[in-house]
N, C-alpha and C positions, 0 to 999 in steps of 0.2 A: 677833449677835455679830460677823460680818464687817465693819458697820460703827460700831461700836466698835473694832476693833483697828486697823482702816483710821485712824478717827480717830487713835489714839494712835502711831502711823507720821507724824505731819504733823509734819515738822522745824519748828524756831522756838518751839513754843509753851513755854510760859513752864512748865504745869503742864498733864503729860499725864492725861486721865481715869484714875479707878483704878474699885477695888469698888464705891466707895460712890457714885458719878455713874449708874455703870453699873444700878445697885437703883434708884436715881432714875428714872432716864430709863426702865427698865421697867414700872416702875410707873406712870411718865406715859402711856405705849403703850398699855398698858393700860384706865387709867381713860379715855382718850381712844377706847378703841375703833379705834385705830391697827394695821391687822393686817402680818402679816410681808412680803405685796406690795405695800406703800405702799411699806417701807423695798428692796424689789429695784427697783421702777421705774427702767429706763434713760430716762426721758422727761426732758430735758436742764430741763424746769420744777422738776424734784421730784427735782435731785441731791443737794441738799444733805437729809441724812435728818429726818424729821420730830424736832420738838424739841429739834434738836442743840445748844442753848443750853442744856440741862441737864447734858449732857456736861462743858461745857467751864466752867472755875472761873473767867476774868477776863473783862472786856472786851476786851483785846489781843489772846486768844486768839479770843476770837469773831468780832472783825473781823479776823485774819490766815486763820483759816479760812475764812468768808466772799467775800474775796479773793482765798484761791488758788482758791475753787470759780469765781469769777467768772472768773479767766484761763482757766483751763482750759478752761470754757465757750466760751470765745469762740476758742479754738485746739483746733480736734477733733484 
């Protein structure tokens, strides 16, 4: 859940995840066999949380998300 709402804190994007990404992307963790310490990893590889392209509704958003994870990365 932390990184869903975190997600939906990300200024700019166009269309913030709601209920129904959120049933998505669980459902994908799941059927992936994705457990809940993939998505706490501090390991600067596996910031961005697994799947988070079902979160998010457009292309714009995915690459401005994308993006800020990339700056941030590279500015500890």
């Amino acid at each position: 859940m932390q990184s869903f709402f975190e997600l939906r804190n990300v200024s700019g994007l166009k269309k913030k995840p709601a209920t129904s990404e959120l049933l998505d992307w669980l459902k994908l963790l799941l059927a992936e066999d994705i457990g809940p310490e993939a998505l706490r990893s501090t390991d600067q590889k596996q910031v961005i949380p697994s799947l988070h392209g079902a979160l998010l509704k457009n292309e714009q958003d995915l690459s401005l998300f994308e993006r800020l994870l990339f700056m941030n990365r590279n500015n500890p």
